[in-house]
N, C-alpha and C positions, 0 to 999 in steps of 0.2 A: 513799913519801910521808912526809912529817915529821909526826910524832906530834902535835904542838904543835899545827899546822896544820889535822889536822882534828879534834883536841879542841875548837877556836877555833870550825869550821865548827859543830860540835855545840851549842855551849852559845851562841853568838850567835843561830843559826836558832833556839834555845828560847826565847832570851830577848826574842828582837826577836817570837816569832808573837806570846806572851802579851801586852805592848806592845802592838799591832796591835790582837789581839781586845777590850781594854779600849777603847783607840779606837775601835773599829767600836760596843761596845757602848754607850758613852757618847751615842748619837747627836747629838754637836755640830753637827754640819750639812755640806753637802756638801763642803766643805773640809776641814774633819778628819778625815769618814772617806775623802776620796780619801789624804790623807795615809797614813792606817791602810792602806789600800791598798800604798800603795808600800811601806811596812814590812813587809807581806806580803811584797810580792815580792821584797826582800830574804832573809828570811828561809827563803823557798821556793828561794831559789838558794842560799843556804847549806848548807840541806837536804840538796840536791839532790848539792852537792859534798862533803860530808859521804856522804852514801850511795853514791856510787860510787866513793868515795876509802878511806873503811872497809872494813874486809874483812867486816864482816858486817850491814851495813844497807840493801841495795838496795832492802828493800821502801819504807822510807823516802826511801831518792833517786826513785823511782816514783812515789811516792804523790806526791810534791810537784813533778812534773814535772806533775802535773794540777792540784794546788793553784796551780801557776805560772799557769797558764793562766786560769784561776778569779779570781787575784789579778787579772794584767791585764783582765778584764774589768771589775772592780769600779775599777779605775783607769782605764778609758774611761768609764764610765758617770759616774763620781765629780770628774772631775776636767779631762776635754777634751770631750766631748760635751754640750749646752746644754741645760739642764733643758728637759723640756718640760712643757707647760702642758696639764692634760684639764682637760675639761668631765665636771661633775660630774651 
């Protein structure tokens, strides 16, 4: 595998999570953080390719094959799924 290539996978998936996690923390509203969502799951698949493309990071392509999951959550909840309304 080209060295470039998952140096790229490495340092994009760090730099897109951080990105993400500011959004998610900023609480702008349910649009920005489904955004931040999706910048997850970018970055969990970079991860992801990064860790089983590296010769020595699997636990990090694993880890973020469940952050994948976690992401897409947070991106149904956030972003296609219609807020609901409780009674308080």
């Amino acid at each position: 595998m080209d060295d470039a290539l998952v140096t790229g996978l490495q340092y994009y998936g760090a730099a897109a999570g951080a990105v993400a996690a500011l959004i998610v923390s900023l609480d702008l509203g349910r649009k920005p953080t489904g955004l931040g969502f999706v910048i997850f799951v970018t970055s969990s698949i970079a991860l992801i390719g990064w860790g089983f493309l590296g010769p020595e990071a699997k636990g990090i392509g694993t880890q973020n094959l469940i952050l994948l999951a976690i992401n897409l959550i947070g991106v149904y909840r956030y972003l296609i799924r219609k807020k609901s309304v409780h009674a308080a």
